[in-house]
N, CA and C atoms as an extended XYZ file, in Angstrom:
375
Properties=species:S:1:pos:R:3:atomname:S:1:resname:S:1:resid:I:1 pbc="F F F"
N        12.779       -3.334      -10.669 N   UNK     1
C        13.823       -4.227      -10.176 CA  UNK     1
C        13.182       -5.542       -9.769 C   UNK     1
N        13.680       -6.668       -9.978 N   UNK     2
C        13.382       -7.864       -9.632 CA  UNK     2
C        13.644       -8.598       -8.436 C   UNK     2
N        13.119       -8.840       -7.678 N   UNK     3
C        13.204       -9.248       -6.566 CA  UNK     3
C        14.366      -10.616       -6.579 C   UNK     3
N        15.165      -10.182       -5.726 N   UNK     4
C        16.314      -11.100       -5.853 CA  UNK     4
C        15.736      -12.975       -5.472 C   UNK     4
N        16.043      -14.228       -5.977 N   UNK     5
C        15.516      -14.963       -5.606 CA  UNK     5
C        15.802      -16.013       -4.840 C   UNK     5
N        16.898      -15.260       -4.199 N   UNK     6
C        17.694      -16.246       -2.841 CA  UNK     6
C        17.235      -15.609       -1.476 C   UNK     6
N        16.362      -14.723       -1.569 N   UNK     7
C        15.592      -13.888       -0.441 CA  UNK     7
C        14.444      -14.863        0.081 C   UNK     7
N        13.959      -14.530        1.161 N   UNK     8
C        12.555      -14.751        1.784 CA  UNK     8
C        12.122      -13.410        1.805 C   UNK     8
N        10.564      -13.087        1.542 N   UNK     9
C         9.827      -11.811        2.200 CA  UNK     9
C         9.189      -12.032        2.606 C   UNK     9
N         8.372      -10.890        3.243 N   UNK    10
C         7.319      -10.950        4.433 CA  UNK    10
C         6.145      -10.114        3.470 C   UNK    10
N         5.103      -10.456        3.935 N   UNK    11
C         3.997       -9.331        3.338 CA  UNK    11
C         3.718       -8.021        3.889 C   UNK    11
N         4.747       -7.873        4.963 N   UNK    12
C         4.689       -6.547        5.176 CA  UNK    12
C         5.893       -6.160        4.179 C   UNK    12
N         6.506       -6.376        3.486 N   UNK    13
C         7.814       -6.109        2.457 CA  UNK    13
C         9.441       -5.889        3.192 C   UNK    13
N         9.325       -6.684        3.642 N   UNK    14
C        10.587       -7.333        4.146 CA  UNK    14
C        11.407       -7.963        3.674 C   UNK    14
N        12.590       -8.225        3.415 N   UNK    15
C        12.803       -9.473        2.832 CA  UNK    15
C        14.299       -9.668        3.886 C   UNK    15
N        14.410      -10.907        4.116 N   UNK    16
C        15.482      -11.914        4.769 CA  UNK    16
C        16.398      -12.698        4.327 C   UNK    16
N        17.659      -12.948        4.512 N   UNK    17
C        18.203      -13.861        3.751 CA  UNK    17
C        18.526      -15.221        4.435 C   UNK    17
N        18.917      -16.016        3.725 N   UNK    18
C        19.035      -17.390        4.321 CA  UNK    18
C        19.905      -17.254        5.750 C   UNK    18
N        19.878      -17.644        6.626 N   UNK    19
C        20.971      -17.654        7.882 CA  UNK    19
C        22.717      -18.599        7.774 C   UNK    19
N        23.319      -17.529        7.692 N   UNK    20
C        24.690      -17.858        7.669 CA  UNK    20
C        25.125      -17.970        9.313 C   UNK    20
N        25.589      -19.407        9.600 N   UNK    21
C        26.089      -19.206       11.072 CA  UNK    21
C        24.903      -18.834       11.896 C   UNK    21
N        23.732      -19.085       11.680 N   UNK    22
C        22.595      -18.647       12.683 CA  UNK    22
C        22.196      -17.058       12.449 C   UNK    22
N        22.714      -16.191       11.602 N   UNK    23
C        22.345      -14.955       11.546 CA  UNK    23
C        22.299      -14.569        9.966 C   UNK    23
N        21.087      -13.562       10.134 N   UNK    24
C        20.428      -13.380        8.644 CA  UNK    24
C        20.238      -11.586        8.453 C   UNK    24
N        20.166      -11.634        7.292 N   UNK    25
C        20.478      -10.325        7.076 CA  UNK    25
C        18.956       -9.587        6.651 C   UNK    25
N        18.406       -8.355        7.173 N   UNK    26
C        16.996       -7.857        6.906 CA  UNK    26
C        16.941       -6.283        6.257 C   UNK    26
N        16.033       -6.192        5.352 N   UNK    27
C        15.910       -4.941        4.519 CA  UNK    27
C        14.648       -4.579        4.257 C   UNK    27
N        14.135       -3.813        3.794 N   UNK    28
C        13.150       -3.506        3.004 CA  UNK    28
C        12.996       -3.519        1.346 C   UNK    28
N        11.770       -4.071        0.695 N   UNK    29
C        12.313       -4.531       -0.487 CA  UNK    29
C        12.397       -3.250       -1.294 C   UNK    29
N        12.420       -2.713       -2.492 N   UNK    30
C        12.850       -1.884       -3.819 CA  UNK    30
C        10.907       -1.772       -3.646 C   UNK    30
N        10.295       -2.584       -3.433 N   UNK    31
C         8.909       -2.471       -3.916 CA  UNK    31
C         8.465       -1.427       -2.404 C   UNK    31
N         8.761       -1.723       -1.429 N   UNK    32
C         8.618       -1.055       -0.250 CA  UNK    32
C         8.999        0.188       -0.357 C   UNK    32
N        10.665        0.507       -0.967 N   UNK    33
C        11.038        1.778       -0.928 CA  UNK    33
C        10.260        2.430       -1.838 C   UNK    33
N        10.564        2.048       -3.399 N   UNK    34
C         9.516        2.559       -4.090 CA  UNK    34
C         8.327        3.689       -3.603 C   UNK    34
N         7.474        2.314       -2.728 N   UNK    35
C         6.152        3.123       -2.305 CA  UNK    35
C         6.401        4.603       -1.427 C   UNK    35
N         7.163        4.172       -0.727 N   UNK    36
C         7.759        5.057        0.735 CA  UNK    36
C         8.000        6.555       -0.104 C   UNK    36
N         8.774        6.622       -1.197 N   UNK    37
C         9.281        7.487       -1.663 CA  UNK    37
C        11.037        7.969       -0.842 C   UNK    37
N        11.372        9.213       -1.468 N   UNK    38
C        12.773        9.509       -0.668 CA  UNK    38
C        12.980        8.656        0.815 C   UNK    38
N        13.553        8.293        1.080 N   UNK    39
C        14.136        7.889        2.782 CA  UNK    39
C        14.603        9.179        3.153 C   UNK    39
N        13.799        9.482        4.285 N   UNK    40
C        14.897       10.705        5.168 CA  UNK    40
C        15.254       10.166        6.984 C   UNK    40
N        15.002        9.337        6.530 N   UNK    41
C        14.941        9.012        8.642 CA  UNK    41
C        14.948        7.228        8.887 C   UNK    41
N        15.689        6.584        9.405 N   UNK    42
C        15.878        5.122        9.728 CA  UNK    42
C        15.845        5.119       11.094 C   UNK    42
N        15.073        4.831       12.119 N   UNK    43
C        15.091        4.504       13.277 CA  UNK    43
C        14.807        2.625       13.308 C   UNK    43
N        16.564        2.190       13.509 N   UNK    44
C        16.026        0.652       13.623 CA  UNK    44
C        16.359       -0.380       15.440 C   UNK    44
N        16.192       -1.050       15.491 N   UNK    45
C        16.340       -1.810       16.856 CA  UNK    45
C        17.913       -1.931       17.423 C   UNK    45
N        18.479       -1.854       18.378 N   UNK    46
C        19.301       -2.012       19.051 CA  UNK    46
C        20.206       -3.120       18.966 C   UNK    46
N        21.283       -2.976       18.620 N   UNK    47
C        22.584       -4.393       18.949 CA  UNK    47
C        21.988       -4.942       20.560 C   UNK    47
N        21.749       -5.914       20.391 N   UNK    48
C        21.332       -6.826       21.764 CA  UNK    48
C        19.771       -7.079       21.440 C   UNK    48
N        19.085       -6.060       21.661 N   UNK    49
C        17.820       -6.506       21.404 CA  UNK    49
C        17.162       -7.547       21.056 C   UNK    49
N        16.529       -8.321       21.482 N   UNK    50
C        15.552       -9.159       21.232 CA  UNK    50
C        14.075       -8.774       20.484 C   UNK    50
N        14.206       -9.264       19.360 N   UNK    51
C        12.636       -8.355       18.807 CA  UNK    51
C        11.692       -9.637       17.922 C   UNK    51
N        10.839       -9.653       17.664 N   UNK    52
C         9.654      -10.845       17.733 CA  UNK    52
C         9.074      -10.949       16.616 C   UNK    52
N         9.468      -12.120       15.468 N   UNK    53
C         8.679      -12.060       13.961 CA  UNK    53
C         7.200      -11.337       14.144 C   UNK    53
N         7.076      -10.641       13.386 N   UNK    54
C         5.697       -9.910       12.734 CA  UNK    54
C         5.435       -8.764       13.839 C   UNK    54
N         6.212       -8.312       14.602 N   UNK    55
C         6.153       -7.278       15.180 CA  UNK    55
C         6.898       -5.967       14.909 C   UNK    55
N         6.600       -4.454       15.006 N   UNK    56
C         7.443       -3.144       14.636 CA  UNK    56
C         9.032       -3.462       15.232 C   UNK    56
N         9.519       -2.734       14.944 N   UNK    57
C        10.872       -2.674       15.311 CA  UNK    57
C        11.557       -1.686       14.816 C   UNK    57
N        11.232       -0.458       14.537 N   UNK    58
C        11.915        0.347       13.815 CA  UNK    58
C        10.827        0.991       13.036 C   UNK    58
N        11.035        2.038       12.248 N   UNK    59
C        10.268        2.862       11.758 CA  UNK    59
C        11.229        3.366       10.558 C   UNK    59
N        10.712        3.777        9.377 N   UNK    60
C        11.172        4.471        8.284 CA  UNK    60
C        10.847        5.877        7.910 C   UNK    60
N        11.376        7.060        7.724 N   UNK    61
C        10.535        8.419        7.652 CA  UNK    61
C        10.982        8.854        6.351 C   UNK    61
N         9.616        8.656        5.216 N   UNK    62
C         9.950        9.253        3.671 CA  UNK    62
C        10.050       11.011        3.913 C   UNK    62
N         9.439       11.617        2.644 N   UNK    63
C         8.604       12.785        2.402 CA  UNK    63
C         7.827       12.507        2.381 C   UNK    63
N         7.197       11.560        2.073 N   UNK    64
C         5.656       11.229        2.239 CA  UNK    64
C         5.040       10.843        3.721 C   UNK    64
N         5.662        9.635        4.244 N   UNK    65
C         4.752        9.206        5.373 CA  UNK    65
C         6.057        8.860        6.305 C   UNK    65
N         5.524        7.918        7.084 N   UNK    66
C         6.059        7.435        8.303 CA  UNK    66
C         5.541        5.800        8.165 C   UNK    66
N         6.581        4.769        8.098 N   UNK    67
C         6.258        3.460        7.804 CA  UNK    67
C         7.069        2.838        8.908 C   UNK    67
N         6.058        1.911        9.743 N   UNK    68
C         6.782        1.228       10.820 CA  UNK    68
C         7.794       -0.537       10.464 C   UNK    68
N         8.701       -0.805       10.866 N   UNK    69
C         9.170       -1.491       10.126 CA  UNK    69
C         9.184       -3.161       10.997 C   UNK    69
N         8.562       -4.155       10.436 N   UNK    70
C         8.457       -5.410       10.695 CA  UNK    70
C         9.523       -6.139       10.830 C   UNK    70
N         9.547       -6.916       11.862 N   UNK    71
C        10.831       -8.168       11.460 CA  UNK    71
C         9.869       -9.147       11.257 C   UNK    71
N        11.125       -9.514       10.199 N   UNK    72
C        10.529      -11.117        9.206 CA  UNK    72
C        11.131      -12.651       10.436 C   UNK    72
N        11.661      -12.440       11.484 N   UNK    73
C        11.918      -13.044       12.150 CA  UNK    73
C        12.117      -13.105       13.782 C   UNK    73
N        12.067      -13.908       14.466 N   UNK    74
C        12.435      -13.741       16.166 CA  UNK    74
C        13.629      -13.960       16.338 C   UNK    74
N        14.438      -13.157       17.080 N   UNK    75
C        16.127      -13.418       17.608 CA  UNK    75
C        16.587      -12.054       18.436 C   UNK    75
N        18.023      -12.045       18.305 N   UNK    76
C        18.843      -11.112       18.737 CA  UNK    76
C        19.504      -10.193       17.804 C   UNK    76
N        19.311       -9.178       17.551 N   UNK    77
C        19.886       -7.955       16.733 CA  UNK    77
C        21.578       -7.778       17.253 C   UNK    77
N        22.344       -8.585       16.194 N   UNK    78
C        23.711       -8.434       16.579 CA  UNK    78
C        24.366       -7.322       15.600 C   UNK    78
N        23.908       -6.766       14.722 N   UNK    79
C        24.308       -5.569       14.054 CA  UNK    79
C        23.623       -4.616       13.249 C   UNK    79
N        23.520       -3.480       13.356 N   UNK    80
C        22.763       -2.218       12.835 CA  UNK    80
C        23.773       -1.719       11.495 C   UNK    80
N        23.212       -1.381       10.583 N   UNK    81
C        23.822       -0.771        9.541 CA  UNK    81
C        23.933        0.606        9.698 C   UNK    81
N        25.024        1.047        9.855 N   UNK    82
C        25.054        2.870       10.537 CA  UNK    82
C        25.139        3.558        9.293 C   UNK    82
N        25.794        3.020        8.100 N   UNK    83
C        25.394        3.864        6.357 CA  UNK    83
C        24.103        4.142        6.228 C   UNK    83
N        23.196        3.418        6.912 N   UNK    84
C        22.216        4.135        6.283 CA  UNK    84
C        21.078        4.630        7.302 C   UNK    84
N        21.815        5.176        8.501 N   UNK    85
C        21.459        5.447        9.759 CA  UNK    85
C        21.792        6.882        9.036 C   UNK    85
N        23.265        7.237        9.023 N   UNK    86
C        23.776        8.460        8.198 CA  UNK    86
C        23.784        8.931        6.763 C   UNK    86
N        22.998        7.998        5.939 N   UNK    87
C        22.446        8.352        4.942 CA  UNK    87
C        21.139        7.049        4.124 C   UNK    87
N        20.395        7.762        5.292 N   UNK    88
C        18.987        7.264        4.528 CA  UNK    88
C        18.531        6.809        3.244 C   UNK    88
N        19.356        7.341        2.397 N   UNK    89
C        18.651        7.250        0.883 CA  UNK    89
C        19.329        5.887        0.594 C   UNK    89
N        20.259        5.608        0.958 N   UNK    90
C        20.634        4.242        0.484 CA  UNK    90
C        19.371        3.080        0.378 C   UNK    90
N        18.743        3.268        1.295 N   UNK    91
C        17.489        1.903        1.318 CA  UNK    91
C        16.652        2.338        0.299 C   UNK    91
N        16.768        3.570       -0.699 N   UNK    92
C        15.881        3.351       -1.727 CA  UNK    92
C        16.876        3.474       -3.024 C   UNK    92
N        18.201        3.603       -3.221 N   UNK    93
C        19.010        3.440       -3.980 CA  UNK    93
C        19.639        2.071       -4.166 C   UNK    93
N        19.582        1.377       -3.328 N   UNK    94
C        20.049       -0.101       -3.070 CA  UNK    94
C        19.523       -0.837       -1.956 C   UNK    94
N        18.279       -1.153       -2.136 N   UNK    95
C        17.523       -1.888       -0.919 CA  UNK    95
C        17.949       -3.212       -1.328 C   UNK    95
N        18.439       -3.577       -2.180 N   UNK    96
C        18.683       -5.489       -1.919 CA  UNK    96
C        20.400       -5.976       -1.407 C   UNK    96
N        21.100       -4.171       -1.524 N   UNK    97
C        22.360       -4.405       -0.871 CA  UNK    97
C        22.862       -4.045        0.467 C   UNK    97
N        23.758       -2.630       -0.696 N   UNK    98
C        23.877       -1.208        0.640 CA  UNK    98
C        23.146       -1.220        1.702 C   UNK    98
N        21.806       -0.987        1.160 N   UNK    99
C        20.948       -0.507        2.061 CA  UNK    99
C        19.952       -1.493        2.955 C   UNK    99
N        20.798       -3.090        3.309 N   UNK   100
C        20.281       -3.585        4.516 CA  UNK   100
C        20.086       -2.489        5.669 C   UNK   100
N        19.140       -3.214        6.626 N   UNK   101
C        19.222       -2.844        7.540 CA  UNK   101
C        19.634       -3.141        8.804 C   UNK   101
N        19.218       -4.487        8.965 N   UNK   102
C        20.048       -5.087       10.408 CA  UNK   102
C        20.210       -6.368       10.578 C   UNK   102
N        21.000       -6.918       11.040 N   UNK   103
C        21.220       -8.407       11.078 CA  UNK   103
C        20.850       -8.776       12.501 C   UNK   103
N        20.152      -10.223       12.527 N   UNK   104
C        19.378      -10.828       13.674 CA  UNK   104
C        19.897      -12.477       13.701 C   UNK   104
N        20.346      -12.835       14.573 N   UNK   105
C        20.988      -14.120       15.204 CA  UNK   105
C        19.336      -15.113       15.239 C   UNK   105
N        18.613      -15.581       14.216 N   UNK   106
C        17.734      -15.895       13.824 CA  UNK   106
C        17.660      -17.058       15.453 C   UNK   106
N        16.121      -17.303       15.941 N   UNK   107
C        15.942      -18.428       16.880 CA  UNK   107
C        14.432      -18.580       16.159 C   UNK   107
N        13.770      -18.227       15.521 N   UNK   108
C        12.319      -18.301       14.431 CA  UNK   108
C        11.985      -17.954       13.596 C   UNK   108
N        12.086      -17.929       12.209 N   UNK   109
C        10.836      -17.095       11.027 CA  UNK   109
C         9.745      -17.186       11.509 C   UNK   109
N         9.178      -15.571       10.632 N   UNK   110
C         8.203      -15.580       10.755 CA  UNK   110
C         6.619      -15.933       10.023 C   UNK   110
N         5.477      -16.843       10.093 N   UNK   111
C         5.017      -17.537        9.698 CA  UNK   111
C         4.407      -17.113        8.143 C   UNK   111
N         4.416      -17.731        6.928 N   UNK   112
C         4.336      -17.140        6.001 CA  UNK   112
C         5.117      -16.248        4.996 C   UNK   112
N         6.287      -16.370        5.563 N   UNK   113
C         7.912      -16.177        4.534 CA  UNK   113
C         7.107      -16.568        2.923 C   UNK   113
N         7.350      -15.541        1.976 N   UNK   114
C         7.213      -16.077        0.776 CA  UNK   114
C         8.435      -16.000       -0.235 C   UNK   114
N         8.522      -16.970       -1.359 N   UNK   115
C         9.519      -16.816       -1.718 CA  UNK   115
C         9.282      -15.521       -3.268 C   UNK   115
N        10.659      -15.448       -3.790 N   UNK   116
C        10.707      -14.058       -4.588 CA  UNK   116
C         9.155      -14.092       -5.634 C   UNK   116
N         8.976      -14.931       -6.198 N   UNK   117
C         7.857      -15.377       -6.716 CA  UNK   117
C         6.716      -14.573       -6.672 C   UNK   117
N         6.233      -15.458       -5.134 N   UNK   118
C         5.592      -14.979       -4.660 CA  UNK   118
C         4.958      -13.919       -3.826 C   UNK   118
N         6.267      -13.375       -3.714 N   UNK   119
C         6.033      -11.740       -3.211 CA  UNK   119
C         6.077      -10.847       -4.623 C   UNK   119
N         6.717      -11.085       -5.964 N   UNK   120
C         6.283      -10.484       -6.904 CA  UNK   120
C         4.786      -10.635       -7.173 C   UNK   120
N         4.379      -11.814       -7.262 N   UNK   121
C         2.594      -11.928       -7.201 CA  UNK   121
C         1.998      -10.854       -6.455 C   UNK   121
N         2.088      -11.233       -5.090 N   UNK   122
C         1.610      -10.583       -4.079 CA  UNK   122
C         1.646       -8.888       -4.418 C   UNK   122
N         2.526       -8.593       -4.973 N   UNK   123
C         2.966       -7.100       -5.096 CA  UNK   123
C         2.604       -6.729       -6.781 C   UNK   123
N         2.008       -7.380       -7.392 N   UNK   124
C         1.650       -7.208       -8.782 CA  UNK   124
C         0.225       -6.261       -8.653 C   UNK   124
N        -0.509       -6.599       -7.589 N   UNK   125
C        -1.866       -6.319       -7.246 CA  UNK   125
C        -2.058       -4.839       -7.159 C   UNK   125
């Protein structure tokens, strides 16, 4: 799958979308799920919360591992996606849609946003 190219990502495999009204929408990319394998478990940050570009915020639980999950930005978490709170697999069946994960009332990106490009580069390796 091709990395959509109206996204920002992060090099931890994040990707962000432009901010509508001050708030942006955050996922994990197809290249992330990929790796992860099945999704069985989404633990993500809180409606209200305040959480800090390039820091955990959530965690992902495959069959394989346990992957902690980055925000690509600093703000306020004004909505959690509960589809895929109650069904996990969506973030590896549709990680550039369905299967967002949470929206953040953006006040910073975080440094080194790349665009689709360049996170295909980055991820070619």
């Amino acid at each position: 799958m091709s990395n959509p190219q109206h996204l920002q990502y992060s090099k931890e495999h994040e990707w962000l979308t432009a901010a509508e009204d001050g708030v942006s929408t955050v996922g994990i990319t197809a290249h992330a799920a990929d790796a992860l394998g099945d999704i069985v478990y989404v633990q993500l940050p809180e409606v209200g919360e305040t959480i800090t570009a390039g820091e955990t915020c959530g965690e992902l639980e495959s069959t394989k591992s346990v992957s902690d999950l980055y925000s690509p930005a600093t703000g306020e978490v004004v909505e959690v996606n509960q589809a895929v709170i109650d069904e996990p697999g969506l973030v590896n069946s549709e990680a550039f849609t369905g299967g967002w994960l949470f929206k953040l009332r953006v006040d910073a990106l975080q440094d080194g946003l790349l665009t689709a490009d360049e996170y295909s580069d980055l991820t070619k390796s």
